[in-house]
C-alpha positions in Angstrom: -6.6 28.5 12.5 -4.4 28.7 9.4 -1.2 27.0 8.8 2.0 29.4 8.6 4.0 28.6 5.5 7.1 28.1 7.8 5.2 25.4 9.5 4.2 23.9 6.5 7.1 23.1 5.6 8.3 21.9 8.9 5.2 19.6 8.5 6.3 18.5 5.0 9.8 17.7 6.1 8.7 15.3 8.8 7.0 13.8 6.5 9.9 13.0 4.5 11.0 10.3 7.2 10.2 7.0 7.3 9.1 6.2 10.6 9.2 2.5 10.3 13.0 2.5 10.5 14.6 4.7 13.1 18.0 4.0 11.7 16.8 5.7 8.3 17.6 9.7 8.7 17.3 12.4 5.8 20.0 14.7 4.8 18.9 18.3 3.8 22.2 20.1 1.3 22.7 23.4 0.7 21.5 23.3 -2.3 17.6 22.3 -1.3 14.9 24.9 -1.6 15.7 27.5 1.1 12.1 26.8 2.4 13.2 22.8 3.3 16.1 24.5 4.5 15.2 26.5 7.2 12.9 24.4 7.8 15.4 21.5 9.0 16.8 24.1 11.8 13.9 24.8 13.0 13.2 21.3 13.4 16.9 20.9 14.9 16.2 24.1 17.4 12.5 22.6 18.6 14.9 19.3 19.5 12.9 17.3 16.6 15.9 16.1 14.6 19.3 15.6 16.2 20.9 17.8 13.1 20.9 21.3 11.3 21.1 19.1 8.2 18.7 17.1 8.9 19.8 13.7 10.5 17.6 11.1 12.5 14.5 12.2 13.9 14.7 12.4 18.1 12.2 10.8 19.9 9.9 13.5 20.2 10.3 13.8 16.6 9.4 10.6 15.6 6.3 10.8 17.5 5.5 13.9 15.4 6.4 12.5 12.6 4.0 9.7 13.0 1.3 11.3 13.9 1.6 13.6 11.3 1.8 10.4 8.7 -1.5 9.1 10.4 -2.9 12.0 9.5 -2.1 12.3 6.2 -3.2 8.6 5.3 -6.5 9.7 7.2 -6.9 12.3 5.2 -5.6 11.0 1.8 -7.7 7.8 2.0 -11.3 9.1 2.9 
């Protein structure tokens, strides 16, 4: 099974967050790559992050978003 671009990035974006401090959100402008972009709504529509922008991670976000950090220090450190 092969990663879709879109998802990629989706997967890149939650990766931006810190997920040791709730209170600490990203904020995506209109002048990112159109890729991070559209990314971030998806994110937003799938109830991950509680803006089109961007924002603070929900809590089914932030379980994503750690997992997915798990993984990368898994596979980054082996």
């Amino acid at each position: 099974m092969a990663l879709s671009a879109e998802l990629v990035a989706e997967i890149n974006t939650l990766l931006l967050y810190n997920v040791t401090n709730h209170l600490e959100g990203i904020k995506v402008h209109k002048d990112a790559e159109p890729s991070r972009i559209d990314a971030v709504k998806r994110l937003h529509e799938k109830g991950l992050v509680t803006h089109l922008d961007g924002g603070y991670l929900t809590d089914l976000g932030r379980e994503a978003s750690e997992h997915l950090h798990m993984a990368h220090t898994i596979l980054t450190t082996a």
